[in-house]
VOGU-3710 file (C-alpha; in Angstrom, 3 decimals, decimal comma):
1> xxxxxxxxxx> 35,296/8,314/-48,616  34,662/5,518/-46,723  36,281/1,688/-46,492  34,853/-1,533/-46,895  37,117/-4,287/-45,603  36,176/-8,085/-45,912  37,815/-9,599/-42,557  35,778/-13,110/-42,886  33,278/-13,979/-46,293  32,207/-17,848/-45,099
11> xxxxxxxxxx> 29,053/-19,534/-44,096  28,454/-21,914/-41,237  32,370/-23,049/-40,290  35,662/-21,707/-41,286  37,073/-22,404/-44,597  40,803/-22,786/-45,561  40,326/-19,629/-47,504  37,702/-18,104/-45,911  37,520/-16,899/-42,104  33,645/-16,175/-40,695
21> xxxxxxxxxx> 31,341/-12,773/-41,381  32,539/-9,650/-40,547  33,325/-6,770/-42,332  35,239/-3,618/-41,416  34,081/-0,454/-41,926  36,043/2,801/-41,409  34,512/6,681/-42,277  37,669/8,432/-40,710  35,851/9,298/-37,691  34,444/5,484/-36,698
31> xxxxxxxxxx> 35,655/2,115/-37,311  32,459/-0,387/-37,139  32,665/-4,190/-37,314  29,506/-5,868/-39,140  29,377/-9,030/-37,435  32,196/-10,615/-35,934  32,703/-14,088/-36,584  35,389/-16,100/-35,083  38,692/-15,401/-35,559  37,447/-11,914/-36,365
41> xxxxxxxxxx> 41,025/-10,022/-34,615  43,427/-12,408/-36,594  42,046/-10,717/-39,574  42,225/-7,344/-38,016  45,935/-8,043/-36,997  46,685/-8,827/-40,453  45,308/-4,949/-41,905  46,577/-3,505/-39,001  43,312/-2,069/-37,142  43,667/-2,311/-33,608
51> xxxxxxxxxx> 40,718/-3,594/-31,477  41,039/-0,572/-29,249  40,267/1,198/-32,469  36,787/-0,185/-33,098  33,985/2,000/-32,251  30,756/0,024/-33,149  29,822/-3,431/-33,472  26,737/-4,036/-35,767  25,188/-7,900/-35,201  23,078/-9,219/-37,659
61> xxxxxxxxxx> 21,424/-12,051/-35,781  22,756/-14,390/-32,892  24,149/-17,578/-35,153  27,347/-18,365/-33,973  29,530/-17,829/-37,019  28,141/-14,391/-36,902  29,034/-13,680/-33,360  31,405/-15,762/-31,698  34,425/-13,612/-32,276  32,569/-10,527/-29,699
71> xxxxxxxxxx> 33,924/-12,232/-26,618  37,384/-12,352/-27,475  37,024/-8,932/-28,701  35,836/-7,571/-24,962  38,232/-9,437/-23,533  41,571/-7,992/-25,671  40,144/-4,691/-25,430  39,803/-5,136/-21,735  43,339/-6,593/-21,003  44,677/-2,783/-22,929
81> xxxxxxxxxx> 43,347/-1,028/-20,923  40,373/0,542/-23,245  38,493/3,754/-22,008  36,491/4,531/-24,405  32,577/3,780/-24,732  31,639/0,645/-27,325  28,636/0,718/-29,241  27,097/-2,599/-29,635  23,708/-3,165/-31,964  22,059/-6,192/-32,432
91> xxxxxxxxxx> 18,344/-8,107/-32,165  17,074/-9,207/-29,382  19,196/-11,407/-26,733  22,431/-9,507/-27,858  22,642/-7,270/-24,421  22,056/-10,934/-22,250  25,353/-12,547/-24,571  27,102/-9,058/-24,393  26,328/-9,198/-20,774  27,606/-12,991/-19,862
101> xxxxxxxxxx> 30,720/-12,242/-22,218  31,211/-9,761/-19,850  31,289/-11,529/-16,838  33,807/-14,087/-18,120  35,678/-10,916/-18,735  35,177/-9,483/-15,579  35,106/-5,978/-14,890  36,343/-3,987/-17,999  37,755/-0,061/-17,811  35,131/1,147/-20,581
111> xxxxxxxxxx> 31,464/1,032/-20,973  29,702/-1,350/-23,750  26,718/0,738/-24,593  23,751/-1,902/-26,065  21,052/-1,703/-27,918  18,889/-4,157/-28,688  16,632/-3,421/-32,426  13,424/-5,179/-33,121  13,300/-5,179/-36,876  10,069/-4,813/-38,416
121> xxxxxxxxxx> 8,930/-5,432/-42,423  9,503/-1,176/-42,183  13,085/0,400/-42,579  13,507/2,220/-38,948  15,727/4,292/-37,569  18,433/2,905/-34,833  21,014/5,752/-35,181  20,859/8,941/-36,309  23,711/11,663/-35,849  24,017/14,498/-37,547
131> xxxxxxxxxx> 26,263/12,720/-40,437  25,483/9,078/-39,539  22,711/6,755/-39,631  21,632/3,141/-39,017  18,702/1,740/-40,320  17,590/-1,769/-40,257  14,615/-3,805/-41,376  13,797/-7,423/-41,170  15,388/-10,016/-43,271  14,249/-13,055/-44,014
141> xxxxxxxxxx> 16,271/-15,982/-41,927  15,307/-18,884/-39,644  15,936/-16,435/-36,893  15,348/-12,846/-36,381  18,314/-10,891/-38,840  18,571/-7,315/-39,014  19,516/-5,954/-42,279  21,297/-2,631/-41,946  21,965/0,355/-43,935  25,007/2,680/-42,770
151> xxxxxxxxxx> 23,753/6,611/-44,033  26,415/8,905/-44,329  25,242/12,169/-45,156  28,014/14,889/-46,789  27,994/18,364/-47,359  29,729/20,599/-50,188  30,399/24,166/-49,486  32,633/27,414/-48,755  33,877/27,400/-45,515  33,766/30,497/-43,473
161> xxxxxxxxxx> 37,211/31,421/-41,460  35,962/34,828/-39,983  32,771/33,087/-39,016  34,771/30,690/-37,066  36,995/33,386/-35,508  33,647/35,404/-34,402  32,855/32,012/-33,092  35,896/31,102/-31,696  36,457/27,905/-33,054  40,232/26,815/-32,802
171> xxxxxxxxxx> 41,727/25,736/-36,321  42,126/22,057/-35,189  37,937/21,573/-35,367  37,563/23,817/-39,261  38,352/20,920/-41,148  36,148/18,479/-39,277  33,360/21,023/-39,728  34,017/21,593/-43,202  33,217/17,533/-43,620  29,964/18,209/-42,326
181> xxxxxxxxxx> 31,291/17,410/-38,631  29,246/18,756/-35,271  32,151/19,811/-32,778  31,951/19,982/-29,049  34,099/22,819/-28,050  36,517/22,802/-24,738  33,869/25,641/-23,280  31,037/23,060/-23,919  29,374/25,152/-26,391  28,258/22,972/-29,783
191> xxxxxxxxxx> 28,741/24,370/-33,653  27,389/22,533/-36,346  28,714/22,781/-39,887  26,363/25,300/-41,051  27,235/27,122/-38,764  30,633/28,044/-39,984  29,919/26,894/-43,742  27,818/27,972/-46,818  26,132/24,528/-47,503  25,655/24,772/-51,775
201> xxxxxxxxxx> 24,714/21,232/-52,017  24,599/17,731/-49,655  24,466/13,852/-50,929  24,099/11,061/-49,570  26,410/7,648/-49,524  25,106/4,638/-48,422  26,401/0,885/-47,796  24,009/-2,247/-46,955  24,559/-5,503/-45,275  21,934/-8,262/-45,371
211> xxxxxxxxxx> 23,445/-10,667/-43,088  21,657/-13,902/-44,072  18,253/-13,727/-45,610  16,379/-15,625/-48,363  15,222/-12,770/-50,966  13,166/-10,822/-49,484  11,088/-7,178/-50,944  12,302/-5,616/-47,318  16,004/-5,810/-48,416  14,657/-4,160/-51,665
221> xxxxxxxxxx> 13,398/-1,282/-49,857  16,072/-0,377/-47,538  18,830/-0,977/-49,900  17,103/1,174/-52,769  19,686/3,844/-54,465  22,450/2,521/-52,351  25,992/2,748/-53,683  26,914/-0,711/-52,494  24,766/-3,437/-51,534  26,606/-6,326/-49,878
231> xxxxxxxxxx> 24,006/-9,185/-50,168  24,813/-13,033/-48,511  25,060/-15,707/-51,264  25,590/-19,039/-49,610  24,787/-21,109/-52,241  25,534/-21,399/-56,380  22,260/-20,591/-59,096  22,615/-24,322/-59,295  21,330/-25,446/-56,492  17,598/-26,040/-55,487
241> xxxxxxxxxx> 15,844/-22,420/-55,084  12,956/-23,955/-52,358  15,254/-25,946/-50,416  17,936/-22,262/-50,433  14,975/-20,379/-49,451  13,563/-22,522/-46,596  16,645/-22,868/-44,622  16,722/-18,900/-45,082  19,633/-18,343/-47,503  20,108/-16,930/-51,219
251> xxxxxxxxxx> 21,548/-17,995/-54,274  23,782/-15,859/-56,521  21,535/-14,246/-58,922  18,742/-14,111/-55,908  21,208/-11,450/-54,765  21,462/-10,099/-58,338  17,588/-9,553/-58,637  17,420/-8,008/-55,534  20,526/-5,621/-56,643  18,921/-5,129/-59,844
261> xxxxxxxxxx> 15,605/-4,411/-57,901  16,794/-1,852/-55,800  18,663/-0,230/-58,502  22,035/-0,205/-56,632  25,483/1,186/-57,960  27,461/-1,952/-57,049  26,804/-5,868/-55,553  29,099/-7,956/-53,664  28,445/-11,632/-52,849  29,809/-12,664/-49,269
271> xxxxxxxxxx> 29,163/-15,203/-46,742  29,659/-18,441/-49,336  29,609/-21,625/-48,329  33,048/-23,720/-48,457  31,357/-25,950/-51,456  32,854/-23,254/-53,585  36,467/-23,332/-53,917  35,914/-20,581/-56,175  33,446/-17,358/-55,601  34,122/-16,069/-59,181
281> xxxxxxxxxx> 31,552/-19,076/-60,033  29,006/-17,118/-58,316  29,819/-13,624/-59,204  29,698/-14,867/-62,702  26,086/-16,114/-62,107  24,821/-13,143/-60,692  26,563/-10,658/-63,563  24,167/-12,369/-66,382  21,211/-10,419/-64,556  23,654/-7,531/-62,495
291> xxxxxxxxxx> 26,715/-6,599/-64,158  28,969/-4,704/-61,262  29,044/-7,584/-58,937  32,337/-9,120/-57,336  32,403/-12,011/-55,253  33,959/-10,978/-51,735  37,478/-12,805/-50,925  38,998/-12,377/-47,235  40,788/-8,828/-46,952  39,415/-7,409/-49,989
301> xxxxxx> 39,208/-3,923/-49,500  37,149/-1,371/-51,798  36,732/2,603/-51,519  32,930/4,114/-51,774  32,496/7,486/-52,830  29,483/9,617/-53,426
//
């Protein structure tokens, strides 16, 4: 089960309504932040998710509204005292503006661990754990975007007590294993799930983020089969398609096609420009050629299952 929280759904500037990109995403084990906008820990304040709490930061490209809110973020996690590692993805020139939000920081207690992707026109590989993944591939914006997909991958099957026991697994790591977890063990040793369960059957679940892009066949292709595809949609199917395209943007049923394209379960407009007092304009667009589309408001929260 995994949640999908909308901390900021705006374009460009802040809106009354609408705070900048980012999006929350927690699997139980890992709390990751796609983009971070300004203003990015009011929101998390306001559902409760401390910024100690956040594991990975995922940056679709280096516009401001889409990254701005990172320093303040190092710099509250610095002043409590964080120890643990941070995981920070972007494109290109994200480790130098990790690196000189750092030094206005000064010397923090944890580790930011960067990494910097060049996306390509081919979905690659950035992470890939035994029951995680991040992909990316190259959107279509008037700077370098990387367009992720988050892979969970889940197992179904009997769980083995007296294997564990042989193994001498303490109780606190079966249920971990049983969701398809790989455990280090105090004594170092490592034991994957199949190693204490009878795997009958896996699936996979998985969630996309465009950042900003015109439409673009690449988005098609890593989004395909996804069970939620959360697609930008600055602008209304009433506005100029050439002049939405060249600045590097979509329109509501662009998103839609795309949706429809990749054949995924569920669409959700975000990132929409404060010209719209209301986003159920847009979602209406799009559901003439998509039907399960929303249009994302700020703290919306929704639940993905496989």
């Amino acid at each position: 089960m995994i949640k999908v929280t909308f901390l900021g759904t705006g374009a460009g500037t802040p809106g009354k309504d609408r705070y900048l990109p980012s999006i929350l995403v927690e699997d139980g084990q890992r709390k990751i932040l796609l983009d971070a906008g300004e203003g990015v820990q009011y929101r998390l304040l306001e559902v409760g998710v401390s910024p100690l709490k956040i594991t990975h930061i995922f940056i679709t490209h280096l516009h401001g509204d889409h990254v701005f809110g990172v320093p303040g973020l190092l710099a509250t996690m610095a002043m409590l005292g964080r120890k643990e590692d941070l995981v920070v993805s972007g494109p290109r020139g994200i480790f130098n503006f990790v690196k000189n939000a750092m030094e206005v920081v000064g010397d923090p207690p944890f580790n930011v661990r960067v990494y910097e992707v060049e996306p390509t026109e081919e979905v690659r590989d950035i992470i890939n754990e035994e029951n995680f993944g991040l992909q990316c591939v190259l959107a279509k914006h008037s700077i370098t975007d990387c367009t992720y997909a988050l892979i969970w991958r889940t197992y179904v099957g009997k769980f083995n007590p007296e294997r564990a026991r042989d193994l001498g697994v303490p109780v606190t790591y079966w249920k971990r294993l049983h969701m398809g977890e790989t455990v280090v063990l105090d004594d170092g040793r490592i034991i994957r799930p199949e190693d204490v369960v009878e795997i009958t059957s896996s699936g996979v679940l998985k969630i996309v983020y465009t950042g900003d892009t015109a439409p673009t066949d690449n988005v098609v292709s890593i989004a395909k089969d996804a069970q939620l595809l959360i697609h930008e949609s600055t602008f209304s199917a009433t506005e100029d398609a050439n002049l939405v395209w060249n600045q590097g943007h979509s329109r509501s049923i662009d998103a839609a096609k795309i949706a429809k394209d990749a054949g995924v379960n569920r669409l959700v407009l975000t990132h929409i420009s404060n010209r719209y007092s209301d986003p159920e304009q847009l979602a209406w667009e799009a559901s003439e050629i998509f039907p399960n589309v929303v249009a994302a408001r700020d703290l919306m929260s929704l639940i993905i299952n496989t």
